[in-house]
Wavefront OBJ file of the C-alpha trace (Angstrom):
o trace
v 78.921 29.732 -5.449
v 79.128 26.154 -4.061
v 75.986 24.387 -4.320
v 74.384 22.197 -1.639
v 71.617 19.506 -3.291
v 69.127 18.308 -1.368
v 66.711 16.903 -3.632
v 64.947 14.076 -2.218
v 65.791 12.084 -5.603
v 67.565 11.622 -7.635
v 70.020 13.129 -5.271
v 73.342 13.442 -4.000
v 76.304 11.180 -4.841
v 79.885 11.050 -3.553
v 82.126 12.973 -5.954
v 84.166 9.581 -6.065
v 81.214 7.939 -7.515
v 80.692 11.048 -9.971
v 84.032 11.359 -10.965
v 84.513 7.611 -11.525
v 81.470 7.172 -13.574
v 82.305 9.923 -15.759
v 85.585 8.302 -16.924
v 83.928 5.278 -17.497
v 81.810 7.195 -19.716
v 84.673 8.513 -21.746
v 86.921 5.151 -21.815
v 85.630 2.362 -19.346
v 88.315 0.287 -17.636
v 90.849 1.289 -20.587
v 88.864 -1.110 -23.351
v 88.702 2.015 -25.199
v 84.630 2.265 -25.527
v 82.339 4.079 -23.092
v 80.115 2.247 -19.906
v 77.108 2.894 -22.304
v 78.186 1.340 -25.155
v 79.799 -2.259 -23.986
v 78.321 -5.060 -24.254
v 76.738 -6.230 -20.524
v 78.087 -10.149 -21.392
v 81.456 -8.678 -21.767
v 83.744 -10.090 -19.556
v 84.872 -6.409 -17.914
v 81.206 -5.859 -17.358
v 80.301 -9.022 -15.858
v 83.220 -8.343 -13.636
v 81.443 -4.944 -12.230
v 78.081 -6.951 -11.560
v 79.707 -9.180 -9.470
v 81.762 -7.460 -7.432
v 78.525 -4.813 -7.234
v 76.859 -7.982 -5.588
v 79.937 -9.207 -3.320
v 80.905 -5.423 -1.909
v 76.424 -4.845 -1.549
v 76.402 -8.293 0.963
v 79.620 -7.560 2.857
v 79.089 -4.100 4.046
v 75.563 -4.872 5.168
v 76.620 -8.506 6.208
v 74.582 -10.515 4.447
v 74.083 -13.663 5.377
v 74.112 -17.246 2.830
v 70.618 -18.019 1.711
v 70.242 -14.687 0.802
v 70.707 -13.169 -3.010
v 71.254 -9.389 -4.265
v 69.848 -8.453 -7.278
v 69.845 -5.329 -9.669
v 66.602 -5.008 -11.471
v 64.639 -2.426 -13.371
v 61.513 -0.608 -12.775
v 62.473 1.083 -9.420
v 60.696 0.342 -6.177
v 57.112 0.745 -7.748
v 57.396 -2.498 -9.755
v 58.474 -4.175 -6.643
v 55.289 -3.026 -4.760
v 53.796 -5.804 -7.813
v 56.639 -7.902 -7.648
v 56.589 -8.205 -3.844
v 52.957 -10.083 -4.038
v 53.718 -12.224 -7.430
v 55.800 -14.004 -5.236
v 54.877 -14.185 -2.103
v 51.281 -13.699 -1.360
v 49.286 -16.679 -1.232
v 45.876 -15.764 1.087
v 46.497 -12.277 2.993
v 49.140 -9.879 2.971
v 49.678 -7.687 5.964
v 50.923 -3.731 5.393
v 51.829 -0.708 7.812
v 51.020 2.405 6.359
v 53.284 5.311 7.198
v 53.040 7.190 3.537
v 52.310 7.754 -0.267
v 54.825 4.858 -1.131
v 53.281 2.880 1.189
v 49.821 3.390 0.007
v 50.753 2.575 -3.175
v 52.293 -0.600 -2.347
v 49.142 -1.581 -0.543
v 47.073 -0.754 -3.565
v 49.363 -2.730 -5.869
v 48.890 -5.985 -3.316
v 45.048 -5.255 -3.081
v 45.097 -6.934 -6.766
v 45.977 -9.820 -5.180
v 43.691 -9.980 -2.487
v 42.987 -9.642 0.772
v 45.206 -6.884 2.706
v 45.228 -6.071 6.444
v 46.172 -3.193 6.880
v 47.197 -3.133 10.600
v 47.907 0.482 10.832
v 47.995 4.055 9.533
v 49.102 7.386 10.403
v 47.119 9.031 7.091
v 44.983 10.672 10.170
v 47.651 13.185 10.610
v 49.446 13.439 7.619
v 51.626 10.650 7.845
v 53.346 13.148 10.702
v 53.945 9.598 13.048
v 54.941 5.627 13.123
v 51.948 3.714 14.447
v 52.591 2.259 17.148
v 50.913 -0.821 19.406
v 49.678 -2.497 16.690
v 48.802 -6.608 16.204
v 50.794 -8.243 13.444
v 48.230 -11.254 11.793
v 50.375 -14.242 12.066
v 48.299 -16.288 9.674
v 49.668 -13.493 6.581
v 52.075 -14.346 4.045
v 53.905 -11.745 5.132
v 54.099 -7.723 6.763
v 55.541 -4.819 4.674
v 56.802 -1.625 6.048
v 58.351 1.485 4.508
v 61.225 2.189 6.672
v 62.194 5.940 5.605
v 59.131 8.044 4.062
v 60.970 10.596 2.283
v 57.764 12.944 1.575
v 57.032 13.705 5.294
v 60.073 13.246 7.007
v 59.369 9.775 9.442
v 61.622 7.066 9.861
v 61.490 3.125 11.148
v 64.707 2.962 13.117
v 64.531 -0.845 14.035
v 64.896 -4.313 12.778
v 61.201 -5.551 14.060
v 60.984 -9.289 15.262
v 58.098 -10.559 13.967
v 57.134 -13.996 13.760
v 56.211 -13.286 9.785
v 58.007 -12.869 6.503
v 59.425 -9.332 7.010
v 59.407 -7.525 3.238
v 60.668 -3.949 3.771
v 60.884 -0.662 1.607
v 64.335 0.954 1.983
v 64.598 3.116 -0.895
v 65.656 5.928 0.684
v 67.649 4.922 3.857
v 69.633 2.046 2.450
v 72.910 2.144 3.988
v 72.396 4.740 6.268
v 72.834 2.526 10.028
v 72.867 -0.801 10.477
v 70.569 -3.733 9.559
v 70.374 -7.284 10.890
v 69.460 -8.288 7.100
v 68.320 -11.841 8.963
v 65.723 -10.151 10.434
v 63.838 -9.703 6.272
v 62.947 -12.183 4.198
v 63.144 -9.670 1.543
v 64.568 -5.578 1.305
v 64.026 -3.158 -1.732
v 64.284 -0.034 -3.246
v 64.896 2.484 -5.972
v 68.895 3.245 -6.215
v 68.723 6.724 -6.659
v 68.523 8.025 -2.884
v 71.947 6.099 -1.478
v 73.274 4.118 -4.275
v 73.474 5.304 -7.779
v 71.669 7.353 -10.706
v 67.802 6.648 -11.182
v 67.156 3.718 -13.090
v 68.015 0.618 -11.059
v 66.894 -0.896 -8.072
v 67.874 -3.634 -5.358
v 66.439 -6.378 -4.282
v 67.952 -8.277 -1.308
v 65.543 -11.884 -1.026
v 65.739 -15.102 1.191
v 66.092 -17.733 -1.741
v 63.842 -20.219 0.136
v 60.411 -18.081 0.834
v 60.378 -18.046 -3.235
v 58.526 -20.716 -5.668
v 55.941 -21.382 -2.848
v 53.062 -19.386 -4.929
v 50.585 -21.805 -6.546
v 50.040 -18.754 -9.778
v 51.934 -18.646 -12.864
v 54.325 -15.564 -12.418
v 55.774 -14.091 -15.830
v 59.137 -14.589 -16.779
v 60.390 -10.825 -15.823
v 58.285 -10.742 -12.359
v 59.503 -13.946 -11.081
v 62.430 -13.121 -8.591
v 63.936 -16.639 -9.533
v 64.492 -15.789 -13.225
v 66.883 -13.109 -12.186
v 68.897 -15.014 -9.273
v 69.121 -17.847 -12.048
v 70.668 -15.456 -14.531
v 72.743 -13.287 -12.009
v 70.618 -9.814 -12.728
v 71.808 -10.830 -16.312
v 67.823 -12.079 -17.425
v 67.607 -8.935 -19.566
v 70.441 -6.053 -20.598
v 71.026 -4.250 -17.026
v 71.059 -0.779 -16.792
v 75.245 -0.913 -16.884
v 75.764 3.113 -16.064
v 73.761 2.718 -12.639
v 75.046 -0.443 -11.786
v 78.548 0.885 -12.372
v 77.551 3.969 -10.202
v 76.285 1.549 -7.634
v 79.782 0.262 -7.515
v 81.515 2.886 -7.295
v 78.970 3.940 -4.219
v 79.692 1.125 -2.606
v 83.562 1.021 -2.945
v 83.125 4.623 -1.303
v 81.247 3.730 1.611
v 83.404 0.507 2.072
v 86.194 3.625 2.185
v 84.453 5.794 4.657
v 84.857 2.599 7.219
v 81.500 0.937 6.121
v 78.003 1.384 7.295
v 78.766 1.963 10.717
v 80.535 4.977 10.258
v 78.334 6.378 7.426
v 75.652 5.966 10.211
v 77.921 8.577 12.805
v 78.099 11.004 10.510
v 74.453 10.434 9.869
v 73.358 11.542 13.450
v 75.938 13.909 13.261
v 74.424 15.480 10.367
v 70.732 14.625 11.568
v 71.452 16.274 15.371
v 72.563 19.172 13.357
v 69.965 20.464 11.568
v 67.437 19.182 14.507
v 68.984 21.220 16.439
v 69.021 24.285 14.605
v 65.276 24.080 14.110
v 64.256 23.563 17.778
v 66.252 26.725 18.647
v 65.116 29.136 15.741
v 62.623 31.075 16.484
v 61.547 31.033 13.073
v 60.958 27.280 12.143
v 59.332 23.817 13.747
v 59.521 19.855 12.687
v 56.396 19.050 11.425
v 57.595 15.631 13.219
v 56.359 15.801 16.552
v 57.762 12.301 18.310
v 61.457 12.812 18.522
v 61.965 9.246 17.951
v 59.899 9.058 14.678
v 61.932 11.784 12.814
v 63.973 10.652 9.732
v 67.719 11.258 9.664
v 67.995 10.840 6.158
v 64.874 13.383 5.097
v 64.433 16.391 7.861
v 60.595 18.194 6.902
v 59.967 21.707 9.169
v 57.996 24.452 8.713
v 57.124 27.623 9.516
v 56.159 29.103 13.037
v 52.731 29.990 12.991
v 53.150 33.723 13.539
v 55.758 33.453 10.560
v 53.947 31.734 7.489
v 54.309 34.792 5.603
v 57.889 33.696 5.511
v 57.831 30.881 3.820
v 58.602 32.384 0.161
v 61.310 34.567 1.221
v 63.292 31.923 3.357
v 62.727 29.685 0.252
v 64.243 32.420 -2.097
v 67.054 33.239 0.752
v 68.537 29.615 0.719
v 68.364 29.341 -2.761
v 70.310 32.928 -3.328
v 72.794 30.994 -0.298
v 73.277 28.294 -2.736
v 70.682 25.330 -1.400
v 69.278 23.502 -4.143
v 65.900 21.280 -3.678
v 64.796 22.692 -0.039
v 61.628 22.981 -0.796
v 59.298 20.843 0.441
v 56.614 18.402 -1.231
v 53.639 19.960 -1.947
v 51.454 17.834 0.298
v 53.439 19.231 3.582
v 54.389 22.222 2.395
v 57.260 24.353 4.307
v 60.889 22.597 3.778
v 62.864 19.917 3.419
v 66.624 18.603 3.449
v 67.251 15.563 1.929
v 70.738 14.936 3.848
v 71.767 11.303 2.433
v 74.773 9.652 2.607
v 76.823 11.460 0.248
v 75.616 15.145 2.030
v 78.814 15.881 3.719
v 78.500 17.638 7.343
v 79.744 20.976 5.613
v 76.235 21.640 3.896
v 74.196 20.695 6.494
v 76.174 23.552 8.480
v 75.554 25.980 5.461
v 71.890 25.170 6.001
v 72.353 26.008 9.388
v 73.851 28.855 9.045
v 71.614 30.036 6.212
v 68.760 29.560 8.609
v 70.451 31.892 11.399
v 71.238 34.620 9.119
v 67.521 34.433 8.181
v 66.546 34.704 11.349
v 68.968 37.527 12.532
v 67.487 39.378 9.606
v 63.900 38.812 10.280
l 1 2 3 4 5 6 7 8 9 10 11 12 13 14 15 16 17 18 19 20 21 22 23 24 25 26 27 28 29 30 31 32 33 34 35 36 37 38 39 40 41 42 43 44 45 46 47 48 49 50 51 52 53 54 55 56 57 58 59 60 61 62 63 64 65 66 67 68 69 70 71 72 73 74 75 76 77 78 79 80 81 82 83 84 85 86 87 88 89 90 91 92 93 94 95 96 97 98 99 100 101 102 103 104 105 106 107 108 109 110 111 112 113 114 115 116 117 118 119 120 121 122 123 124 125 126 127 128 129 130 131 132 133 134 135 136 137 138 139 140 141 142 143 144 145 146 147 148 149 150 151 152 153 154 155 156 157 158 159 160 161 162 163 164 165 166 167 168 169 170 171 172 173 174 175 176 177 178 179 180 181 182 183 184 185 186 187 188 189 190 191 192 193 194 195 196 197 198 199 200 201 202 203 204 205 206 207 208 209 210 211 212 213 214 215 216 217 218 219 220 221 222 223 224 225 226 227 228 229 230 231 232 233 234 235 236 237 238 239 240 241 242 243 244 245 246 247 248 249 250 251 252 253 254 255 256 257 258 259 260 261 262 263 264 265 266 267 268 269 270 271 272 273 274 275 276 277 278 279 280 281 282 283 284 285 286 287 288 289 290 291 292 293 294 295 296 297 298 299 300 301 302 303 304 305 306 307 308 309 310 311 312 313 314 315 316 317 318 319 320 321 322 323 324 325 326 327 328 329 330 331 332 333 334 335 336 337 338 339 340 341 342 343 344 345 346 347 348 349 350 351 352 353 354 355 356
Protein backbone atom coordinates (compact mmCIF):
# COMPACT_ATOMS: atom_id res chain seq x y z
CA UNK A 1 0.00 0.00 0.00
CA UNK A 2 1.29 3.47 -1.03
CA UNK A 3 1.86 5.64 1.80
CA UNK A 4 0.90 9.31 2.08
CA UNK A 5 3.17 11.29 5.01
CA UNK A 6 1.92 14.05 6.48
CA UNK A 7 3.91 14.59 9.42
CA UNK A 8 4.24 18.09 10.27
CA UNK A 9 8.20 17.46 10.57
CA UNK A 10 10.41 16.13 9.65
CA UNK A 11 8.29 15.56 6.64
CA UNK A 12 7.94 15.03 3.12
CA UNK A 13 10.69 15.39 0.50
CA UNK A 14 10.66 15.13 -3.30
CA UNK A 15 11.74 11.62 -4.30
CA UNK A 16 14.45 13.55 -6.45
CA UNK A 17 15.87 14.89 -3.33
CA UNK A 18 15.58 11.27 -1.65
CA UNK A 19 16.91 9.46 -4.33
CA UNK A 20 19.81 11.88 -4.91
CA UNK A 21 20.88 11.99 -1.38
CA UNK A 22 20.94 8.39 -1.08
CA UNK A 23 23.60 7.98 -3.82
CA UNK A 24 25.55 10.49 -2.35
CA UNK A 25 25.47 8.41 0.61
CA UNK A 26 26.81 5.38 -1.16
CA UNK A 27 29.52 7.24 -3.52
CA UNK A 28 29.16 11.17 -3.50
CA UNK A 29 29.85 12.91 -6.81
CA UNK A 30 31.98 9.71 -7.95
CA UNK A 31 35.07 10.60 -5.31
CA UNK A 32 34.42 7.21 -4.18
CA UNK A 33 33.54 8.07 -0.28
CA UNK A 34 30.06 8.74 1.09
CA UNK A 35 28.35 12.62 1.79
CA UNK A 36 29.00 11.68 5.52
CA UNK A 37 32.34 10.94 5.45
CA UNK A 38 34.13 13.88 3.20
CA UNK A 39 35.76 16.33 4.40
CA UNK A 40 33.38 19.81 4.37
CA UNK A 41 36.82 21.92 3.09
CA UNK A 42 36.95 19.56 0.25
CA UNK A 43 36.76 21.19 -2.81
CA UNK A 44 33.48 18.95 -4.13
CA UNK A 45 31.86 19.95 -0.91
CA UNK A 46 32.54 23.50 -0.92
CA UNK A 47 31.16 23.34 -4.38
CA UNK A 48 27.55 22.06 -2.96
CA UNK A 49 27.54 25.00 -0.29
CA UNK A 50 27.80 27.40 -2.77
CA UNK A 51 25.69 26.60 -5.27
CA UNK A 52 23.10 25.66 -2.12
CA UNK A 53 23.50 29.53 -1.48
CA UNK A 54 23.33 30.81 -5.28
CA UNK A 55 20.12 28.41 -6.36
CA UNK A 56 18.44 29.53 -2.30
CA UNK A 57 18.76 33.60 -3.53
CA UNK A 58 17.66 33.12 -7.15
CA UNK A 59 14.47 31.30 -6.78
CA UNK A 60 13.30 33.59 -4.02
CA UNK A 61 15.08 36.65 -5.71
CA UNK A 62 17.17 37.82 -3.36
CA UNK A 63 18.37 40.91 -3.53
CA UNK A 64 22.52 42.22 -2.93
CA UNK A 65 23.01 43.25 0.64
CA UNK A 66 21.48 40.29 1.63
CA UNK A 67 23.44 36.84 2.76
CA UNK A 68 22.10 33.06 3.07
CA UNK A 69 23.40 31.07 5.58
CA UNK A 70 23.18 27.32 6.76
CA UNK A 71 23.54 27.05 10.46
CA UNK A 72 22.84 24.59 13.21
CA UNK A 73 20.52 24.48 16.04
CA UNK A 74 17.20 24.77 14.06
CA UNK A 75 14.86 27.71 14.42
CA UNK A 76 14.92 27.60 18.35
CA UNK A 77 18.52 28.88 18.54
CA UNK A 78 17.54 31.59 16.23
CA UNK A 79 14.67 32.74 18.57
CA UNK A 80 18.33 33.61 20.84
CA UNK A 81 20.21 34.45 17.96
CA UNK A 82 17.58 36.84 16.56
CA UNK A 83 18.06 39.28 19.81
CA UNK A 84 22.10 38.78 20.18
CA UNK A 85 22.10 40.75 17.28
CA UNK A 86 19.69 42.93 16.95
CA UNK A 87 17.98 44.07 20.03
CA UNK A 88 19.31 47.04 21.55
CA UNK A 89 16.21 48.68 23.92
CA UNK A 90 12.75 46.88 22.95
CA UNK A 91 11.87 44.23 20.74
CA UNK A 92 8.40 44.06 19.33
CA UNK A 93 6.61 40.32 18.75
CA UNK A 94 3.12 39.09 17.29
CA UNK A 95 2.03 36.12 18.86
CA UNK A 96 0.11 33.68 16.72
CA UNK A 97 1.56 30.24 18.48
CA UNK A 98 3.83 27.89 20.63
CA UNK A 99 6.90 28.86 18.37
CA UNK A 100 6.07 32.16 18.75
CA UNK A 101 5.81 32.15 22.43
CA UNK A 102 8.89 30.70 22.68
CA UNK A 103 10.65 33.14 20.66
CA UNK A 104 9.20 35.87 22.81
CA UNK A 105 10.42 34.16 25.92
CA UNK A 106 13.91 33.69 24.49
CA UNK A 107 13.98 37.77 23.67
CA UNK A 108 12.43 38.51 27.20
CA UNK A 109 16.23 37.71 28.38
CA UNK A 110 17.09 40.55 26.71
CA UNK A 111 14.67 42.88 27.80
CA UNK A 112 11.89 44.67 27.26
CA UNK A 113 9.24 42.97 24.74
CA UNK A 114 5.97 44.44 23.40
CA UNK A 115 4.05 42.19 22.63
CA UNK A 116 1.51 43.93 20.30
CA UNK A 117 -0.78 41.07 19.89
CA UNK A 118 -2.07 37.56 20.62
CA UNK A 119 -4.56 35.16 19.57
CA UNK A 120 -3.62 32.63 22.79
CA UNK A 121 -7.44 33.75 23.76
CA UNK A 122 -8.72 31.26 21.36
CA UNK A 123 -6.26 28.83 20.85
CA UNK A 124 -4.14 30.44 18.50
CA UNK A 125 -7.43 29.61 16.07
CA UNK A 126 -6.77 33.48 14.32
CA UNK A 127 -4.07 36.27 13.01
CA UNK A 128 -4.54 39.39 15.10
CA UNK A 129 -5.46 41.84 13.37
CA UNK A 130 -5.57 45.98 13.79
CA UNK A 131 -2.80 46.12 15.79
CA UNK A 132 -0.04 49.27 16.41
CA UNK A 133 3.50 48.37 15.45
CA UNK A 134 6.02 50.53 18.16
CA UNK A 135 8.22 52.33 15.81
CA UNK A 136 10.79 53.18 18.43
CA UNK A 137 11.62 48.88 18.58
CA UNK A 138 14.59 47.37 17.22
CA UNK A 139 12.58 45.43 15.36
CA UNK A 140 8.87 43.20 14.94
CA UNK A 141 8.91 39.35 14.66
CA UNK A 142 6.18 37.29 13.27
CA UNK A 143 5.71 33.56 12.70
CA UNK A 144 4.34 33.37 9.30
CA UNK A 145 2.98 29.59 9.15
CA UNK A 146 2.06 28.03 12.74
CA UNK A 147 2.19 24.51 11.94
CA UNK A 148 0.47 23.28 15.38
CA UNK A 149 -2.92 25.01 14.74
CA UNK A 150 -3.18 25.41 11.25
CA UNK A 151 -2.94 29.66 10.67
CA UNK A 152 -1.00 31.30 8.19
CA UNK A 153 0.51 35.09 7.47
CA UNK A 154 -0.08 35.35 3.75
CA UNK A 155 1.61 38.84 3.22
CA UNK A 156 4.82 40.69 3.04
CA UNK A 157 3.79 43.48 5.86
CA UNK A 158 5.22 47.10 5.27
CA UNK A 159 6.30 48.22 8.30
CA UNK A 160 8.40 51.04 8.96
CA UNK A 161 10.67 48.53 11.36
CA UNK A 162 13.24 45.82 10.96
CA UNK A 163 10.97 42.96 9.79
CA UNK A 164 12.60 39.45 11.38
CA UNK A 165 10.24 36.62 10.34
CA UNK A 166 9.80 32.81 11.25
CA UNK A 167 9.31 30.73 8.07
CA UNK A 168 10.13 27.37 9.10
CA UNK A 169 7.43 25.78 7.79
CA UNK A 170 6.20 27.73 4.67
CA UNK A 171 9.53 28.55 3.10
CA UNK A 172 9.10 28.34 -0.49
CA UNK A 173 5.66 27.79 -0.63
CA UNK A 174 4.39 31.47 -2.64
CA UNK A 175 6.17 34.27 -3.14
CA UNK A 176 8.17 36.71 -0.94
CA UNK A 177 9.39 40.24 -1.58
CA UNK A 178 12.60 39.16 0.58
CA UNK A 179 13.21 43.28 0.62
CA UNK A 180 10.44 43.60 2.62
CA UNK A 181 12.78 41.49 5.95
CA UNK A 182 15.67 42.49 7.32
CA UNK A 183 16.09 39.01 8.36
CA UNK A 184 14.00 35.30 7.51
CA UNK A 185 14.58 31.89 9.36
CA UNK A 186 13.78 28.56 9.98
CA UNK A 187 14.34 24.90 10.66
CA UNK A 188 14.98 22.97 7.13
CA UNK A 189 13.06 20.10 7.77
CA UNK A 190 9.41 21.28 6.66
CA UNK A 191 10.40 22.52 2.80
CA UNK A 192 14.03 22.06 2.44
CA UNK A 193 15.91 19.11 3.67
CA UNK A 194 16.34 16.44 6.62
CA UNK A 195 16.23 17.89 10.30
CA UNK A 196 19.34 19.26 11.34
CA UNK A 197 20.01 22.53 9.51
CA UNK A 198 18.50 25.71 9.29
CA UNK A 199 18.46 29.05 7.12
CA UNK A 200 19.07 32.20 7.80
CA UNK A 201 18.44 34.87 5.12
CA UNK A 202 19.95 38.53 6.91
CA UNK A 203 20.40 42.20 5.60
CA UNK A 204 24.31 42.46 6.13
CA UNK A 205 23.97 46.11 7.28
CA UNK A 206 21.29 45.90 10.38
CA UNK A 207 24.26 43.59 11.94
CA UNK A 208 27.31 44.84 14.31
CA UNK A 209 25.04 47.72 15.59
CA UNK A 210 24.63 45.89 19.20
CA UNK A 211 26.77 47.59 21.87
CA UNK A 212 27.10 43.59 23.86
CA UNK A 213 29.75 41.20 23.27
CA UNK A 214 28.03 38.35 21.18
CA UNK A 215 29.95 34.86 21.25
CA UNK A 216 31.76 33.69 18.46
CA UNK A 217 28.97 30.95 17.28
CA UNK A 218 25.87 33.48 17.94
CA UNK A 219 27.24 36.29 16.05
CA UNK A 220 25.57 36.17 12.49
CA UNK A 221 28.85 37.89 11.13
CA UNK A 222 31.16 34.98 12.08
CA UNK A 223 29.26 32.78 9.72
CA UNK A 224 28.80 35.28 6.60
CA UNK A 225 32.69 35.82 7.18
CA UNK A 226 33.37 32.12 6.89
CA UNK A 227 30.63 31.24 4.23
CA UNK A 228 28.46 28.81 6.78
CA UNK A 229 32.02 27.21 6.93
CA UNK A 230 32.69 28.76 10.91
CA UNK A 231 32.23 25.20 12.19
CA UNK A 232 31.83 21.54 10.22
CA UNK A 233 28.20 21.99 8.51
CA UNK A 234 25.83 19.45 8.71
CA UNK A 235 26.97 18.23 4.87
CA UNK A 236 23.94 15.44 4.45
CA UNK A 237 21.19 18.28 4.99
CA UNK A 238 22.87 20.80 3.19
CA UNK A 239 23.29 18.38 0.30
CA UNK A 240 19.50 17.54 0.69
CA UNK A 241 18.84 21.23 0.68
CA UNK A 242 20.39 21.22 -2.71
CA UNK A 243 18.98 18.80 -4.15
CA UNK A 244 15.44 20.50 -2.86
CA UNK A 245 16.21 23.35 -4.38
CA UNK A 246 17.43 22.06 -7.84
CA UNK A 247 13.84 20.35 -7.72
CA UNK A 248 11.81 23.25 -7.15
CA UNK A 249 14.02 25.33 -9.61
CA UNK A 250 12.62 22.15 -11.94
CA UNK A 251 9.02 22.41 -11.06
CA UNK A 252 9.25 26.18 -12.68
CA UNK A 253 10.32 27.86 -9.33
CA UNK A 254 8.34 29.24 -6.49
CA UNK A 255 5.64 30.49 -8.42
CA UNK A 256 4.48 27.38 -9.61
CA UNK A 257 5.16 25.38 -6.39
CA UNK A 258 2.74 28.08 -5.00
CA UNK A 259 -0.29 26.84 -7.82
CA UNK A 260 -0.10 23.63 -6.91
CA UNK A 261 -0.12 24.82 -3.35
CA UNK A 262 -3.72 26.31 -3.58
CA UNK A 263 -4.47 23.60 -5.67
CA UNK A 264 -3.69 21.23 -3.05
CA UNK A 265 -4.90 23.68 -0.17
CA UNK A 266 -8.58 24.34 -2.11
CA UNK A 267 -8.67 20.64 -2.11
CA UNK A 268 -8.78 19.43 1.07
CA UNK A 269 -10.73 22.84 2.19
CA UNK A 270 -13.08 21.89 0.23
CA UNK A 271 -13.66 18.49 1.16
CA UNK A 272 -14.05 19.50 4.78
CA UNK A 273 -16.67 22.28 4.30
CA UNK A 274 -18.84 19.73 2.42
CA UNK A 275 -18.49 16.59 4.78
CA UNK A 276 -20.86 16.27 6.98
CA UNK A 277 -18.57 14.71 9.24
CA UNK A 278 -15.65 17.25 9.79
CA UNK A 279 -15.02 21.31 10.38
CA UNK A 280 -11.68 23.70 10.24
CA UNK A 281 -10.98 24.55 13.52
CA UNK A 282 -9.85 27.83 11.43
CA UNK A 283 -12.71 29.95 11.34
CA UNK A 284 -11.46 33.20 9.07
CA UNK A 285 -11.07 31.81 5.63
CA UNK A 286 -8.27 34.07 5.05
CA UNK A 287 -6.22 33.00 8.16
CA UNK A 288 -6.10 29.24 7.23
CA UNK A 289 -2.63 27.75 6.39
CA UNK A 290 -2.08 26.11 3.01
CA UNK A 291 0.84 24.37 4.03
CA UNK A 292 -0.73 22.77 7.54
CA UNK A 293 -4.77 22.15 7.19
CA UNK A 294 -6.11 21.39 11.26
CA UNK A 295 -10.16 20.16 11.31
CA UNK A 296 -12.02 18.39 13.55
CA UNK A 297 -14.83 16.67 14.34
CA UNK A 298 -18.59 17.81 14.05
CA UNK A 299 -19.93 18.14 17.32
CA UNK A 300 -22.60 15.45 17.07
CA UNK A 301 -19.61 13.19 15.75
CA UNK A 302 -16.69 13.33 18.41
CA UNK A 303 -17.15 9.81 19.06
CA UNK A 304 -15.54 9.51 15.69
CA UNK A 305 -12.53 10.74 16.11
CA UNK A 306 -10.60 7.29 16.91
CA UNK A 307 -12.13 5.39 14.21
CA UNK A 308 -11.56 8.02 11.34
CA UNK A 309 -7.99 8.17 12.82
CA UNK A 310 -7.63 4.28 12.54
CA UNK A 311 -9.59 4.40 8.96
CA UNK A 312 -6.92 6.72 7.27
CA UNK A 313 -4.22 5.02 8.71
CA UNK A 314 -5.62 1.35 7.45
CA UNK A 315 -6.04 3.79 3.85
CA UNK A 316 -2.42 4.35 4.07
CA UNK A 317 -2.14 8.17 5.69
CA UNK A 318 0.71 8.45 7.85
CA UNK A 319 0.98 11.45 10.59
CA UNK A 320 -2.86 12.75 10.38
CA UNK A 321 -3.23 13.06 13.61
CA UNK A 322 -3.33 16.11 15.11
CA UNK A 323 -1.19 17.86 17.99
CA UNK A 324 -2.35 17.16 21.14
CA UNK A 325 -3.17 20.72 22.13
CA UNK A 326 -6.01 20.89 19.20
CA UNK A 327 -6.81 17.64 19.03
CA UNK A 328 -8.89 16.21 15.86
CA UNK A 329 -6.53 16.16 12.55
CA UNK A 330 -4.10 17.41 10.62
CA UNK A 331 -2.41 17.30 7.02
CA UNK A 332 0.79 18.59 6.73
CA UNK A 333 0.59 19.09 2.73
CA UNK A 334 4.18 20.77 1.98
CA UNK A 335 5.80 21.23 -1.01
CA UNK A 336 6.88 17.89 -1.86
CA UNK A 337 2.95 16.43 -1.07
CA UNK A 338 1.99 15.84 -4.59
CA UNK A 339 -1.87 16.63 -5.49
CA UNK A 340 -2.41 12.71 -5.69
CA UNK A 341 -2.40 12.30 -1.75
CA UNK A 342 -4.19 15.11 -0.92
CA UNK A 343 -7.00 13.43 -3.23
CA UNK A 344 -6.46 10.05 -1.31
CA UNK A 345 -7.21 12.09 1.80
CA UNK A 346 -10.13 13.21 0.18
CA UNK A 347 -11.32 10.38 -0.81
CA UNK A 348 -10.51 8.55 2.42
CA UNK A 349 -12.65 11.14 4.12
CA UNK A 350 -15.78 10.40 1.73
CA UNK A 351 -15.64 6.78 2.10
CA UNK A 352 -15.71 7.53 5.86
CA UNK A 353 -18.45 9.40 5.61
CA UNK A 354 -20.54 7.16 3.19
CA UNK A 355 -19.90 4.54 5.81
CA UNK A 356 -20.88 6.44 8.82
Amino acid sequence: MKKHNFSAGPSILSEYTIRNTSDAILNFGDVGLSIMEVSHRSKEFVAVMDQAQALFKELLDIPSGYSVLFLQGGASLQFAMVPFNLFQNKAAYLDTGVWAAKAIKECKIFGDVDVVASSKDKTYSYIPKGYKIPEDADYFHITTNNTIYGTEIKEDFDVNIPLVADMSSDIFSRPIDVSKYALIYGGAQKNLAPSGVAFVIVKDDILGKVERTIPTMLNYQTHIEKESMFNTPPVVPVFAALKTLEWYKQQGGVAAMHKTNIEKANLLYDEINRNKLFKSNIADVEDRSIMNVTFVMEENYKELDAAFLAFAVSQGMSGIKGHRSVGGFRASIYNAMPVSSVQALVDAMKEFEKNN
